[in-house]
NUTIKE-478425 format. One record per atom (N, C-alpha, C): residue number from 1; residue in three letters; atom name; y negated, x negated, z negated. Coordinates in pm, 1 decimal, decimal comma, padded with zeros to 6 digits. Atoms other than C-alpha are relative to their C-alpha. Example, Ala and Ser with C-alpha at 12.3 -4.5 7.8 and 13.67 -1.06 7.14 Angstrom:
NUTIKE-478425
- k/r/a/v/u/w
- 1/ALA/N/00119,0/-00089,0/00000,0
- 1/ALA/CA/00450,0/-01230,0/-00780,0
- 1/ALA/C/-00120,0/-00090,0/00000,0
- 2/SER/N/00119,0/00082,0/00006,0
- 2/SER/CA/00106,0/-01367,0/-00714,0
- 2/SER/C/-00109,0/00077,0/-00073,0
END
This chain:
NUTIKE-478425
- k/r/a/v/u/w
- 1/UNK/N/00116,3/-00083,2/00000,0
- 1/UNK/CA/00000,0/00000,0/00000,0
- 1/UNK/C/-00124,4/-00089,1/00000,0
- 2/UNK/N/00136,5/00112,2/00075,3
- 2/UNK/CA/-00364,8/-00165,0/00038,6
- 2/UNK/C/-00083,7/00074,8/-00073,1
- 3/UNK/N/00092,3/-00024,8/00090,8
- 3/UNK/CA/-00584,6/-00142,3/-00211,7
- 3/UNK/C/-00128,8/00004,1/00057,4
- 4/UNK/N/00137,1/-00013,7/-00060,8
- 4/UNK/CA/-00929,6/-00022,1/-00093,3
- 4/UNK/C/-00087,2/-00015,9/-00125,7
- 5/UNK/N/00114,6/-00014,9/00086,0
- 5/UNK/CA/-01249,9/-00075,6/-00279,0
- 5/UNK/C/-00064,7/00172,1/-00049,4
- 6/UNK/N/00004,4/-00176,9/00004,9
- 6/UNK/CA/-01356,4/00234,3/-00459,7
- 6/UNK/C/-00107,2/00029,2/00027,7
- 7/UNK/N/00055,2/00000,6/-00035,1
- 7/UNK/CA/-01600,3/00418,0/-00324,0
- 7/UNK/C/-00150,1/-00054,5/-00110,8
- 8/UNK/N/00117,0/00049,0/00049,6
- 8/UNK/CA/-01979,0/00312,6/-00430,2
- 8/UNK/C/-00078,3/00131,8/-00035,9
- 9/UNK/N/00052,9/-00090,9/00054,3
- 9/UNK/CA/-02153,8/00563,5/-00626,9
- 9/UNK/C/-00142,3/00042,7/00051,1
- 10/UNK/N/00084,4/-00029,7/-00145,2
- 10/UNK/CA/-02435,2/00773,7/-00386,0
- 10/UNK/C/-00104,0/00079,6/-00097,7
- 11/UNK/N/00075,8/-00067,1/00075,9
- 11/UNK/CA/-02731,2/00881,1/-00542,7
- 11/UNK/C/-00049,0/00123,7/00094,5
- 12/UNK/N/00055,3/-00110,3/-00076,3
- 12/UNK/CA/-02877,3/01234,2/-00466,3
- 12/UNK/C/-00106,1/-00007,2/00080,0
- 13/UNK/N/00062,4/-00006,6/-00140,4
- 13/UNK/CA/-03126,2/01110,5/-00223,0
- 13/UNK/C/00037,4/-00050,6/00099,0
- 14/UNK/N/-00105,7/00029,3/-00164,5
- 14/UNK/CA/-02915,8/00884,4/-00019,9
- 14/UNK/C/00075,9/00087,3/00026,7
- 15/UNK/N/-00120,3/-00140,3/00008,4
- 15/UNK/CA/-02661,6/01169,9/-00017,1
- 15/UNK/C/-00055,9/00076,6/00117,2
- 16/UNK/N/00063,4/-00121,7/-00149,7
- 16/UNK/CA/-02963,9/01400,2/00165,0
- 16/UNK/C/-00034,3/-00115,0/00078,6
- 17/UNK/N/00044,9/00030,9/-00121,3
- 17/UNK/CA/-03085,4/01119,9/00358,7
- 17/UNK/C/00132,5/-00066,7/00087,6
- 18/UNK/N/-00112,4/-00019,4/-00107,0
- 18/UNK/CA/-02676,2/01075,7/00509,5
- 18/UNK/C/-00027,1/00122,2/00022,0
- 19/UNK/N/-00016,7/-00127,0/-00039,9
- 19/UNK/CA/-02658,4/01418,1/00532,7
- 19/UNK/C/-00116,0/00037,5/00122,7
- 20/UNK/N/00136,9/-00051,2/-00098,0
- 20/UNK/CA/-03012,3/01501,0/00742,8
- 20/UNK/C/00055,6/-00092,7/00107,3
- 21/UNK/N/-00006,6/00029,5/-00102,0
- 21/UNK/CA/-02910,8/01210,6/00953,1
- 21/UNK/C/00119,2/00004,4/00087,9
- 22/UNK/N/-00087,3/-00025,1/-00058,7
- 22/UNK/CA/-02600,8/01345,8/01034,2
- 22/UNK/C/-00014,4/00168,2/00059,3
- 23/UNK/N/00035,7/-00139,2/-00089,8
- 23/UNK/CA/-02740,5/01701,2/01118,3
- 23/UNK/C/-00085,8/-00058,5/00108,1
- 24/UNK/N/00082,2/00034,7/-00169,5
- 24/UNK/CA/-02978,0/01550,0/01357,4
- 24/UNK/C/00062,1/-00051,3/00086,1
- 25/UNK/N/-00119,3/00038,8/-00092,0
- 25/UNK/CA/-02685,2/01366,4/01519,3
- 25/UNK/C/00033,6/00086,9/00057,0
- 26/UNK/N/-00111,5/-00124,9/-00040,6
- 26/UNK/CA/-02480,1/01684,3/01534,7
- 26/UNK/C/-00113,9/00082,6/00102,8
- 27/UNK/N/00105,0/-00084,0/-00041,9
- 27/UNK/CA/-02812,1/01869,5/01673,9
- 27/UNK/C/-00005,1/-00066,1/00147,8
- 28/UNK/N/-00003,0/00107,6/-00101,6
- 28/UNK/CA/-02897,1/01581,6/01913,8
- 28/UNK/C/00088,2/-00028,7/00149,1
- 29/UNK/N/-00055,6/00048,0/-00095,2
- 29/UNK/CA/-02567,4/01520,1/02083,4
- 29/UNK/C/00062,3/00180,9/00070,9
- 30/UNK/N/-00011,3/-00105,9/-00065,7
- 30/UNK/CA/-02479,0/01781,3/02339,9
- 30/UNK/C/00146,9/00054,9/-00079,3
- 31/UNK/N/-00126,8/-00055,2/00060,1
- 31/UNK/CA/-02204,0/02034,3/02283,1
- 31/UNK/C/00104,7/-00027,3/00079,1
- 32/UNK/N/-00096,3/00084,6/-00001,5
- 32/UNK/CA/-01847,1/01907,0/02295,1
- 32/UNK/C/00042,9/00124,4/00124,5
- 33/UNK/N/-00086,8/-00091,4/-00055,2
- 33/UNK/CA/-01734,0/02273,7/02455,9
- 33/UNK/C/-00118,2/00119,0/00071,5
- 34/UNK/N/00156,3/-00090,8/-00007,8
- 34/UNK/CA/-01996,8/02461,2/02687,8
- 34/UNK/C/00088,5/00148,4/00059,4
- 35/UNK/N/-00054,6/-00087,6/-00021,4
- 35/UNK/CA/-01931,9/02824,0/02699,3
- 35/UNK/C/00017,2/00049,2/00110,9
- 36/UNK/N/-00052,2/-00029,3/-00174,7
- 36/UNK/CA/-01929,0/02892,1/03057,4
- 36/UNK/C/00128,5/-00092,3/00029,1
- 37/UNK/N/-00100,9/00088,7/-00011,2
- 37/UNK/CA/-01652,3/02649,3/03057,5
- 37/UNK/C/00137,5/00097,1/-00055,1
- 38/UNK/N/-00099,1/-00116,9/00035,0
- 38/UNK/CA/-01426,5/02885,6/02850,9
- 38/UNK/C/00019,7/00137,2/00130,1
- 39/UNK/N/00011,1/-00170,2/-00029,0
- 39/UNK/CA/-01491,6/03203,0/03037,0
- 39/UNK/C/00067,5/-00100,0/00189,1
- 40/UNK/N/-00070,5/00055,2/-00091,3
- 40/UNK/CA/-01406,5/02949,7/03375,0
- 40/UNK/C/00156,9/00021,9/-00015,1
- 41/UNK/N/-00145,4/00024,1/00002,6
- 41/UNK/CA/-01058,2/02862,0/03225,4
- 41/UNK/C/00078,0/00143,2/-00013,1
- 42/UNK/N/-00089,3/-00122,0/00055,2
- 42/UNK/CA/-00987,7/03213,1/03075,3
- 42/UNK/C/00017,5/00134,9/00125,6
- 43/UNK/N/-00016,6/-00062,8/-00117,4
- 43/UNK/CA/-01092,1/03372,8/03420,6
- 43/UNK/C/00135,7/00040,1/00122,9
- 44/UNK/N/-00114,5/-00044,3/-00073,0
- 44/UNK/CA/-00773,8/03315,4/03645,7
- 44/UNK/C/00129,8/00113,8/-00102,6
- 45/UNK/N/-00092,0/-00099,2/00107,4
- 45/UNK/CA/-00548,6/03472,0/03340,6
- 45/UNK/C/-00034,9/00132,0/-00016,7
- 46/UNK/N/00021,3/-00139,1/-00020,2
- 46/UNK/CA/-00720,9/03775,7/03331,7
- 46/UNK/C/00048,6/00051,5/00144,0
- 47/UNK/N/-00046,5/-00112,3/-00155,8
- 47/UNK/CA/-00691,2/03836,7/03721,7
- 47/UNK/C/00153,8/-00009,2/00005,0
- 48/UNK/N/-00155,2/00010,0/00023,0
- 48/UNK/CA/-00355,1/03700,4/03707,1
- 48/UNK/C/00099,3/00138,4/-00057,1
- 49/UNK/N/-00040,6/-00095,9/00047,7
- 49/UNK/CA/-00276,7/03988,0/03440,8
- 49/UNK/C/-00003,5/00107,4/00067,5
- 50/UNK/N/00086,3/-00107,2/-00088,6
- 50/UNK/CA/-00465,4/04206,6/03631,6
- 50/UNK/C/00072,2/00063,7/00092,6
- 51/UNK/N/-00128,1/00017,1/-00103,1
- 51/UNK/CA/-00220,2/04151,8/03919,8
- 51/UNK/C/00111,7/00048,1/00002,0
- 52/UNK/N/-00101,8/-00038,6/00050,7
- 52/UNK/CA/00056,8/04188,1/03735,6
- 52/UNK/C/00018,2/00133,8/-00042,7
- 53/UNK/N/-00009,2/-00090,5/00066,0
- 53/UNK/CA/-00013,8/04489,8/03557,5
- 53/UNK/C/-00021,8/00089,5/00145,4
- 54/UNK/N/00036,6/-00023,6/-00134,1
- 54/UNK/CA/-00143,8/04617,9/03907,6
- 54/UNK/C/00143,2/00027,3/00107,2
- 55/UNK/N/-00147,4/00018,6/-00050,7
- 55/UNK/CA/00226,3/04518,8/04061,9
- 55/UNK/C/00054,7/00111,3/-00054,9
- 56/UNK/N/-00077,2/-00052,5/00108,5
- 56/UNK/CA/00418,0/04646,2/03786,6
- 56/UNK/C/-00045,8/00143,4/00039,6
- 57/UNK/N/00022,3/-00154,9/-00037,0
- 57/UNK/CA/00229,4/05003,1/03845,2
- 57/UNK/C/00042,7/00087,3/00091,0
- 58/UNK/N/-00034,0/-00032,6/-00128,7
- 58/UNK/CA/00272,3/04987,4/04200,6
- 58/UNK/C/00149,9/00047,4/00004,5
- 59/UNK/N/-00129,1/-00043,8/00011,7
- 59/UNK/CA/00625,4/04984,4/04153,5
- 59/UNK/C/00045,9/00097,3/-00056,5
- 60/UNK/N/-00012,5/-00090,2/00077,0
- 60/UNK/CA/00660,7/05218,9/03907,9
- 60/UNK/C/-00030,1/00112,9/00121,8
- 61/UNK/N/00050,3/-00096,0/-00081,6
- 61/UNK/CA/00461,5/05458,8/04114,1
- 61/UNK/C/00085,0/00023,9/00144,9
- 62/UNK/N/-00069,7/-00014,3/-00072,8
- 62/UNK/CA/00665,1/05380,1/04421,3
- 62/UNK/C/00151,9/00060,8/00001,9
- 63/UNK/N/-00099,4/-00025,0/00059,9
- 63/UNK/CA/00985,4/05436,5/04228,5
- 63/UNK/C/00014,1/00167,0/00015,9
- 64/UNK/N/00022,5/-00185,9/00043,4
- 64/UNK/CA/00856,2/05792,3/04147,0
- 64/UNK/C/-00015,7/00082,4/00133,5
- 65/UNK/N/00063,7/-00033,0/-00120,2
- 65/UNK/CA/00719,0/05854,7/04498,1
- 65/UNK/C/00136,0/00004,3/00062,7
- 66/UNK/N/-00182,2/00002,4/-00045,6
- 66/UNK/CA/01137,4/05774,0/04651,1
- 66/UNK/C/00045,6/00070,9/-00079,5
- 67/UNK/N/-00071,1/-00082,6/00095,2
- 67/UNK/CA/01252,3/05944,6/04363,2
- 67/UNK/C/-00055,2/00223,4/00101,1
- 68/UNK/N/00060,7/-00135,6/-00046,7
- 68/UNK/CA/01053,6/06295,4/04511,2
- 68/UNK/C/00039,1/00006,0/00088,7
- 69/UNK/N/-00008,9/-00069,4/-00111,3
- 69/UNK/CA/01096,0/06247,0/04836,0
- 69/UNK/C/00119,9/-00012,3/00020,4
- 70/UNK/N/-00155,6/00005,8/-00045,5
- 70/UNK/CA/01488,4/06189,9/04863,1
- 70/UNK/C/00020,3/00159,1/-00123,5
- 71/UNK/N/-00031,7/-00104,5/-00001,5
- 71/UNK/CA/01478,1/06499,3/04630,0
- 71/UNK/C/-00046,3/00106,3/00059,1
- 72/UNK/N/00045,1/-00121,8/-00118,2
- 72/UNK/CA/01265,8/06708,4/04855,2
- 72/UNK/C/-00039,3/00107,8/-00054,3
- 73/UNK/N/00048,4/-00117,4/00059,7
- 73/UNK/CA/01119,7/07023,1/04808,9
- 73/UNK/C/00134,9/00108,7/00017,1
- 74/UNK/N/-00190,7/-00101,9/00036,2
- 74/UNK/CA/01368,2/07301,2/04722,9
- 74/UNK/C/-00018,5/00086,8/00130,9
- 75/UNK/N/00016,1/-00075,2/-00090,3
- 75/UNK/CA/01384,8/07444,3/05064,5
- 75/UNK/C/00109,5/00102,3/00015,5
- 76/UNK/N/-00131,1/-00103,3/-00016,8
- 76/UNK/CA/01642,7/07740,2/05177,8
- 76/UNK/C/00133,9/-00084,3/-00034,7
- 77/UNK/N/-00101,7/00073,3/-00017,0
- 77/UNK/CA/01882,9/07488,5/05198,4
- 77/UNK/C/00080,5/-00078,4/-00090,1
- 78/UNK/N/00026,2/00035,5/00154,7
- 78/UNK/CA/01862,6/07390,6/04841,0
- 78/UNK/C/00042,5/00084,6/-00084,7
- 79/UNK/N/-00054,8/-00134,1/00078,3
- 79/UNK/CA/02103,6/07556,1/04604,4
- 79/UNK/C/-00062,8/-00046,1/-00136,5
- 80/UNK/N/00049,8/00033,0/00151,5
- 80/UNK/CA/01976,3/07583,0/04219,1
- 80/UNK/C/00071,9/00000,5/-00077,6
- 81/UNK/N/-00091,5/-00037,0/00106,4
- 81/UNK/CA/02233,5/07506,8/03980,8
- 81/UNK/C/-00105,9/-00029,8/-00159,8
- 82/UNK/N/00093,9/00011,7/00173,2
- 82/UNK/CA/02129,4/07498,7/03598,7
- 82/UNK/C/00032,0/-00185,3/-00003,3
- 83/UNK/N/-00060,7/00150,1/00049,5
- 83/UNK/CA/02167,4/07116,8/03488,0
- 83/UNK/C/00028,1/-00022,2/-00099,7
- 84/UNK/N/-00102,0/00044,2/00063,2
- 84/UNK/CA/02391,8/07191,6/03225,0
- 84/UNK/C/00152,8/00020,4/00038,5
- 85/UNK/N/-00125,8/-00025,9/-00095,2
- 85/UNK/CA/02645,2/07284,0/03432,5
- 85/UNK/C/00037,6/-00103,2/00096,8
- 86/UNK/N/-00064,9/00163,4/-00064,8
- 86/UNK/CA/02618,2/06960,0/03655,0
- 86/UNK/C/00097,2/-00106,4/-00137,2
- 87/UNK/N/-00084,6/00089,6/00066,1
- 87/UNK/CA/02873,0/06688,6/03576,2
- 87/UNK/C/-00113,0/-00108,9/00017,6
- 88/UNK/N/00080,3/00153,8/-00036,1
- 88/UNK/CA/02731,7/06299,5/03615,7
- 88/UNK/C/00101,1/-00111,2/00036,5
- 89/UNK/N/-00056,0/00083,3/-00017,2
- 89/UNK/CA/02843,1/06097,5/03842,4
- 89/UNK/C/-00041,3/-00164,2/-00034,6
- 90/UNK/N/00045,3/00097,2/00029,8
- 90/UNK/CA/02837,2/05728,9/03710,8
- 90/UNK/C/00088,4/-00090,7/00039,1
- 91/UNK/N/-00093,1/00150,1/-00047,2
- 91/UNK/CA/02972,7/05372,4/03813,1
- 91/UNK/C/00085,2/00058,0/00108,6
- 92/UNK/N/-00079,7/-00050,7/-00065,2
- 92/UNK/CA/03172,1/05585,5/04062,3
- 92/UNK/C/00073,5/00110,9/-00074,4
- 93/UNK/N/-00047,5/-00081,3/00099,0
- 93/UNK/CA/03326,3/05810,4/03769,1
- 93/UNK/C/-00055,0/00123,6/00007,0
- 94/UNK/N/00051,5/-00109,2/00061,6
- 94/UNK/CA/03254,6/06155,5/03705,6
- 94/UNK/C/00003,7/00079,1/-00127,3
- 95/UNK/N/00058,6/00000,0/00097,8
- 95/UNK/CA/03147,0/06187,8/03370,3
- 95/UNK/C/-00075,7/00196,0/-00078,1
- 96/UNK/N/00114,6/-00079,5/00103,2
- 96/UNK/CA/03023,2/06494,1/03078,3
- 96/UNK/C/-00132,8/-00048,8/00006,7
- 97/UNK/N/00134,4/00020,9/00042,7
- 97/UNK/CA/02682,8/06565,5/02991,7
- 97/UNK/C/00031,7/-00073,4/-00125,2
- 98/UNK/N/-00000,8/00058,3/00102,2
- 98/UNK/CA/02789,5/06460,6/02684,9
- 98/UNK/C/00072,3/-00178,2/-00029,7
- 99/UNK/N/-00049,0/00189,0/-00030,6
- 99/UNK/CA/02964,9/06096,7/02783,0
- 99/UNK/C/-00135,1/-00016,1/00029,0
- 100/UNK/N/00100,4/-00005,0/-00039,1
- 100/UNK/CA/02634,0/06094,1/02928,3
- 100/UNK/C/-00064,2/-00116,3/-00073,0
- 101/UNK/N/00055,6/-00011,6/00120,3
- 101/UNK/CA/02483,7/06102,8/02603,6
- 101/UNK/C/-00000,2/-00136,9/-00051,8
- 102/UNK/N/-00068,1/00126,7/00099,5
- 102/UNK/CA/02703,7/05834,0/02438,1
- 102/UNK/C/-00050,6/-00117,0/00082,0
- 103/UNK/N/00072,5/00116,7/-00075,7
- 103/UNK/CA/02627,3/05607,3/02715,0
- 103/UNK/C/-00143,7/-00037,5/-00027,9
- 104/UNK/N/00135,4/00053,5/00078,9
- 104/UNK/CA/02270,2/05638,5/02605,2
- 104/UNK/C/-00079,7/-00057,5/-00080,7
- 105/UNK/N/-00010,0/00099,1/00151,1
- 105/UNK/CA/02342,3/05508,5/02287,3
- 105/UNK/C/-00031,9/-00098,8/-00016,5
- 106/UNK/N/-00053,4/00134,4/00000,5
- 106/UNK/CA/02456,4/05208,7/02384,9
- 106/UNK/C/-00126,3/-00072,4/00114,9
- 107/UNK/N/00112,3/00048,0/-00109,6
- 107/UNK/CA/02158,8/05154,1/02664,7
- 107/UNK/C/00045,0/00025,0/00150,5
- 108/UNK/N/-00042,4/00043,8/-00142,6
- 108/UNK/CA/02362,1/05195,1/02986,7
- 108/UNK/C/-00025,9/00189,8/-00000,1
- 109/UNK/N/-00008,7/-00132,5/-00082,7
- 109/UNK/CA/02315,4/05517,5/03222,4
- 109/UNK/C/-00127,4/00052,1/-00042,5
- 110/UNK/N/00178,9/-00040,5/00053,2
- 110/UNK/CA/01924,5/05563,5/03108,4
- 110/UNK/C/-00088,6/00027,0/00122,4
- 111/UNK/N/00084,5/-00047,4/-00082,7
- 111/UNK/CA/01790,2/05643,9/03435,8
- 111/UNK/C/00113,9/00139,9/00093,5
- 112/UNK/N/-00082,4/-00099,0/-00067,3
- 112/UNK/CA/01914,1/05998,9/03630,3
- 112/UNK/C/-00018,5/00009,2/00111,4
- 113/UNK/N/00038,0/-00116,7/-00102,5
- 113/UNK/CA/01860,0/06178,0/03972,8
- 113/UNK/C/00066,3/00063,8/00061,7
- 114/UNK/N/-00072,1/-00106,9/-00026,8
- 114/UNK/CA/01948,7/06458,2/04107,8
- 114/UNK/C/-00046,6/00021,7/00193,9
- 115/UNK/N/00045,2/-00043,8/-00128,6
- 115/UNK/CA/01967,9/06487,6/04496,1
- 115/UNK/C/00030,0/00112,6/00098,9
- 116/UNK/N/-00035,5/-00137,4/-00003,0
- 116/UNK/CA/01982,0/06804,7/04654,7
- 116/UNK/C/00166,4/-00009,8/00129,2
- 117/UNK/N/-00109,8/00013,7/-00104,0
- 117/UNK/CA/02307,9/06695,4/04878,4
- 117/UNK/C/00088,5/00020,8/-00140,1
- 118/UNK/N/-00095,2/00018,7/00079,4
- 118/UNK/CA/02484,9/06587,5/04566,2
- 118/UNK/C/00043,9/00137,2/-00081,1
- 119/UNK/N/00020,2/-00075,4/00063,4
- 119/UNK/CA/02387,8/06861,6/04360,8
- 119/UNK/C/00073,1/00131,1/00108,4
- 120/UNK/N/-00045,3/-00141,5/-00146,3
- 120/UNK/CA/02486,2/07143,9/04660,4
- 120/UNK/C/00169,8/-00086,5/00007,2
- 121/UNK/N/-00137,4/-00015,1/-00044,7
- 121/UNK/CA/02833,8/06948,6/04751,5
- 121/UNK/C/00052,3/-00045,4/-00123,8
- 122/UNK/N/-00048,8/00032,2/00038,8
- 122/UNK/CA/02915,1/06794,4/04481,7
- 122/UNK/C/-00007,7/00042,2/-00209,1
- 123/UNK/N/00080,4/-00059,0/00134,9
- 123/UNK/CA/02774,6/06959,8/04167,2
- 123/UNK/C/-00028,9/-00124,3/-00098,6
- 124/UNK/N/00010,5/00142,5/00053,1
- 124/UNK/CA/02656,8/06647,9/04021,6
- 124/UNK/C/-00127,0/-00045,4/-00027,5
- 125/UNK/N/00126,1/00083,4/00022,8
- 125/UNK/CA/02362,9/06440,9/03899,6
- 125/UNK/C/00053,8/-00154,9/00005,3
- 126/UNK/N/-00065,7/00172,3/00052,2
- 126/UNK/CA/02398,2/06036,2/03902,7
- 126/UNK/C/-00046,5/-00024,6/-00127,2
- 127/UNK/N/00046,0/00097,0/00149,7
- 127/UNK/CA/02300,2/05793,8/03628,3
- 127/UNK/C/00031,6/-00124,2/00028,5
- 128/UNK/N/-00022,2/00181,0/-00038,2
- 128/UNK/CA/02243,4/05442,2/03651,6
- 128/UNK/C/-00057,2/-00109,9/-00103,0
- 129/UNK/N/00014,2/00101,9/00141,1
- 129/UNK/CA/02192,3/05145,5/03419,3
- 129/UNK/C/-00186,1/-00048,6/-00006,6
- 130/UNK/N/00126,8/00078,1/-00047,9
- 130/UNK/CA/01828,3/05025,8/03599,9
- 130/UNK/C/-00095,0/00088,3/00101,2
- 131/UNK/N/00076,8/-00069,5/-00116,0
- 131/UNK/CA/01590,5/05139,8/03791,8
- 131/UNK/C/-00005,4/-00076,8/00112,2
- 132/UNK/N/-00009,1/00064,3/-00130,9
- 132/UNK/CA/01671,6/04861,3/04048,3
- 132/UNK/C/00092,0/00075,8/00066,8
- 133/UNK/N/-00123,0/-00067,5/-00047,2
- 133/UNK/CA/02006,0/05012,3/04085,7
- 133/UNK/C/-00023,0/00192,4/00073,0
- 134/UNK/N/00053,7/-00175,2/-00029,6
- 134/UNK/CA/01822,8/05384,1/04104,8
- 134/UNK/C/-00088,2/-00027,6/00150,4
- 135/UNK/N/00097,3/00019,9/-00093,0
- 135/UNK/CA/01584,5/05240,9/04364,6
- 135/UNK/C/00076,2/-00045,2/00121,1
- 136/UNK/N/-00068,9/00005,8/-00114,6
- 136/UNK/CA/01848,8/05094,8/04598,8
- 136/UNK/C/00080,8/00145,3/00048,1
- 137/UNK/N/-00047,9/-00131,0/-00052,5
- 137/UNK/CA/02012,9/05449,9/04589,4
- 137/UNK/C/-00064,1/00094,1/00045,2
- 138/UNK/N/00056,4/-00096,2/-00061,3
- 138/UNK/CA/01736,7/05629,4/04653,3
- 138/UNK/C/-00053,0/-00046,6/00198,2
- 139/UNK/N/00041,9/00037,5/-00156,6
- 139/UNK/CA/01636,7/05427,1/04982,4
- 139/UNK/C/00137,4/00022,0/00065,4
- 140/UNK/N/-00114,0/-00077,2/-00076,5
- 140/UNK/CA/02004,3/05476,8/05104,3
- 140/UNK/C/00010,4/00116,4/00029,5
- 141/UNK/N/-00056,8/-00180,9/-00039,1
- 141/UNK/CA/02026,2/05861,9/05041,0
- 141/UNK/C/-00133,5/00031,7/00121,6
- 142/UNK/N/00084,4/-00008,3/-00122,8
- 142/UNK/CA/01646,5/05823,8/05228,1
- 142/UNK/C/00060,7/-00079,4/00133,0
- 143/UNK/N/-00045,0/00040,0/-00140,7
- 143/UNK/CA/01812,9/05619,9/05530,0
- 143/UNK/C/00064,1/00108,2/00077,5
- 144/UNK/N/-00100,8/-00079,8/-00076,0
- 144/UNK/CA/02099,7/05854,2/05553,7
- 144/UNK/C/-00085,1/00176,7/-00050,7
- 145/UNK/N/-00001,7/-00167,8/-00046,8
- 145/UNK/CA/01881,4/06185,1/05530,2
- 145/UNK/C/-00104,6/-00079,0/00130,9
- 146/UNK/N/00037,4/00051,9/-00137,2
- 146/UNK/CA/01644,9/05977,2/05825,0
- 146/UNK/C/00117,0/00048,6/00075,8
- 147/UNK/N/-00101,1/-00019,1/-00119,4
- 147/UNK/CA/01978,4/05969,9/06036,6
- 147/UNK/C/00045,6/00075,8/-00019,7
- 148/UNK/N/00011,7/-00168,4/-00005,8
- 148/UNK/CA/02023,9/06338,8/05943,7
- 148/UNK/C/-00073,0/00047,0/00092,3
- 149/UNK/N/00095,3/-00111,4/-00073,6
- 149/UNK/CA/01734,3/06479,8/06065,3
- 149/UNK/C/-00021,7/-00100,5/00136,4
- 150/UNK/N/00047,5/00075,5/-00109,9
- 150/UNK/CA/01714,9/06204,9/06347,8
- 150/UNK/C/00138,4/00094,2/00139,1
- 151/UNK/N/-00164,6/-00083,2/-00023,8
- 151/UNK/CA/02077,5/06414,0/06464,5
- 151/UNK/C/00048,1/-00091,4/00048,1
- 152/UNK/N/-00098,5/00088,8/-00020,0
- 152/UNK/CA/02262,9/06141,7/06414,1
- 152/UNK/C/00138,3/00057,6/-00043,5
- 153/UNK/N/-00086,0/-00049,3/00053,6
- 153/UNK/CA/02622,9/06226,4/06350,7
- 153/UNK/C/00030,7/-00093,9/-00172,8
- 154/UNK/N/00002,9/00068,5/00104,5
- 154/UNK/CA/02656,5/06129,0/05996,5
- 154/UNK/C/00079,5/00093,7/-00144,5
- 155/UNK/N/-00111,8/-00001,0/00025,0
- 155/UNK/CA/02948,1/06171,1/05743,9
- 155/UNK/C/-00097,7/00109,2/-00143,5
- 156/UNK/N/00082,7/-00086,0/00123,0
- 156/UNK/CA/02827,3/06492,3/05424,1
- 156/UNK/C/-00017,8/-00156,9/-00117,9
- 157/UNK/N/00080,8/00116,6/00128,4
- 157/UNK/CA/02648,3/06238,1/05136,5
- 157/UNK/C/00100,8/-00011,5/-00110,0
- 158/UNK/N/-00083,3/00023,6/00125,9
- 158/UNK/CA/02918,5/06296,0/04881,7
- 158/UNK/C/00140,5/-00095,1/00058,5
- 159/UNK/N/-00081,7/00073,8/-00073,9
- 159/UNK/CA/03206,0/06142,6/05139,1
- 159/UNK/C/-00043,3/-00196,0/00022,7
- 160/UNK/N/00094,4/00116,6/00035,3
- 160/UNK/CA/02911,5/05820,6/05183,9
- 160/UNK/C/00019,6/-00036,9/-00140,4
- 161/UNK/N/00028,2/-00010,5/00158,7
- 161/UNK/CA/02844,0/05844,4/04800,1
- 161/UNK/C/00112,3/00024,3/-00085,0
- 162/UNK/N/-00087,9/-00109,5/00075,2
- 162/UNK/CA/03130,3/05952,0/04627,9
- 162/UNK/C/-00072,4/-00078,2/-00153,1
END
C-alpha cells in the first residue's frame, strides 16, 4: 500500500477561492454534450420505431382485410349455420368446440376462420397456431376462389383443403 501524505488543512477562504475558480472553469469551458447533438442521435430510433410500428399495423390490417375478403359477403350462396354447431378443423383433424377450447389453454389453435366453402361443404371452422399459418391459408382459399370465378375447372375447397 503507499502511504500518501495527509491532506493539508484548507482554510475557509482558500476553500471559496478553489471553489469560485473552479465554477468559472466549469462556466468557461464549453459544454461536454450539446443538446442538438442528442435529439441528432435519438432521431433515427424514433423513425425507425415509427416504421416498425407502421409495418407491424400494415400487416395486421392486411391480415384482417384477406381474412374478409376470402370470407365474402353472405351472398345467396352462403348457407348460415350457428357456430356452435360447426366442428374445427385443425392440423388436418376434425376437432370439438370444446378440444378447441383445451387447445387454447395450452396456446396452440388461437387464431380461427370461417370460410363460406368450408362452412357450406364441410360444416367446419379452421384453427391455426399463428397468424402466419392463417395468412398463408387465406391467400390459397383467395387463389382458388380467383380460379373459381375465373371458370377454371377446380376441385370443391374441402377435397383441396380437407
Amino acid at each position: 500500500m503507499i502511504d500518501l501524505p495527509d491532506p493539508r488543512p484548507l482554510s475557509a477562504e482558500r476553500s471559496r477561492e478553489l471553489r469560485e475558480h473552479l465554477m468559472d472553469t466549469m462556466v468557461a469551458d464549453p459544454r461536454l454534450v450539446d443538446p442538438g447533438v442528442a435529439a441528432r442521435r435519438t432521431r433515427p430510433l424514433v423513425v425507425g420505431s415509427f416504421l416498425v410500428v407502421l409495418l407491424v399495423g400494415l400487416g395486421l390490417a392486411a391480415a384482417v382485410a384477406i381474412t374478409v375478403v376470402a370470407v365474402g359477403p353472405n351472398g345467396p350462396e352462403a348457407v348460415v349455420v350457428s357456430s356452435d354447431a360447426l366442428d374445427v378443423l385443425y392440423d388436418g383433424n376434425r376437432i370439438t368446440q370444446d378440444d378447441l377450447v383445451e387447445l387454447t389453454k395450452v396456446g396452440k389453435g388461437t387464431f380461427t376462420m370461417t370460410d363460406v366453402d368450408t362452412e357450406r361443404d364441410l360444416r367446419a371452422t379452421r384453427a391455426f397456431d399463428t397468424l402466419e399459418e392463417l395468412d398463408a391459408y387465406a391467400a390459397a382459399y383467395l387463389a382458388w376462389q380467383n380460379a373459381k370465378a375465373d371458370g377454371q375447372d377446380v376441385e370443391a375447397w374441402g377435397t383441396v383443403r380437407p
